[in-house]
N, C-alpha and C positions, 0 to 999 in steps of 0.2 A: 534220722538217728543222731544222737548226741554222744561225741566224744572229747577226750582230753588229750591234748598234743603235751610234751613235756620235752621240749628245744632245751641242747647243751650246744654252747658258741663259744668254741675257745678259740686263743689265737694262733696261727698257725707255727708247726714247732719250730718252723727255719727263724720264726721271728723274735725280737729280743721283748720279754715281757718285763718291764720294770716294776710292776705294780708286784707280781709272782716272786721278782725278785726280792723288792725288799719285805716282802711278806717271810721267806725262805732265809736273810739275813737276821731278822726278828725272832725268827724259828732259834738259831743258834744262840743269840744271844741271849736267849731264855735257857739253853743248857738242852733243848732239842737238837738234838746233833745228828740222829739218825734219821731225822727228815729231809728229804734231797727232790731238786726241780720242784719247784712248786709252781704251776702255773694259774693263772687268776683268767674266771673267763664267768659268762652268766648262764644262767636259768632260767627258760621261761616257759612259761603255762598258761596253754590256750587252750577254751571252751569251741568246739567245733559241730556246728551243724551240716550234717550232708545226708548224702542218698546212701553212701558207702561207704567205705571204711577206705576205698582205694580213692574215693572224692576227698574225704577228707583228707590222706596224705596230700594229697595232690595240692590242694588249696593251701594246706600248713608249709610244703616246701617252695611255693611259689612267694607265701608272706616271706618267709627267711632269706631265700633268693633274695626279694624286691626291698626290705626293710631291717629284719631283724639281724641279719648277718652282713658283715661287710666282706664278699668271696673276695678281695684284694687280700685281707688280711687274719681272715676266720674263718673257719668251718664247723658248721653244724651236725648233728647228729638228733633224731627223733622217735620217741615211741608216740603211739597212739592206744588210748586204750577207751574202752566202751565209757560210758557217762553212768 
């Protein structure tokens, strides 16, 4: 079966995100003023082949574990959906 993982990796909130920040100081300076914590993190989207829907979790949170997430300083989050 063919499915679609869609990975959210932001960085963890204890840590200071400076990229979020000056995105959130840009915010204001533009006269956005009711915009607040703006954190900056990615998205990714993987094509998954498996037997199951529980293989393909399994294989998506092993990539993020192993590559696409650094758990020092991010965490992920994942849907799976059919292809």
């Amino acid at each position: 079966m063919k499915y679609v993982a869609h990975i959210n990796v932001m960085p963890h909130k204890e840590l200071l995100d400076p990229q979020g920040k000056a995105v959130n100081n840009s915010l204001h300076n533009l006269g956005l003023n009711n915009l607040h914590d703006v954190r900056i993190g990615k998205h990714i989207t993987l094509h998954v082949e498996a037997a199951s829907k529980d293989e393909a979790e399994k294989m998506t949170r092993e990539a993020c574990k192993k590559l696409l997430a650094n758990p020092v300083m991010e965490s992920f989050d994942l849907t799976l959906t059919e292809a």
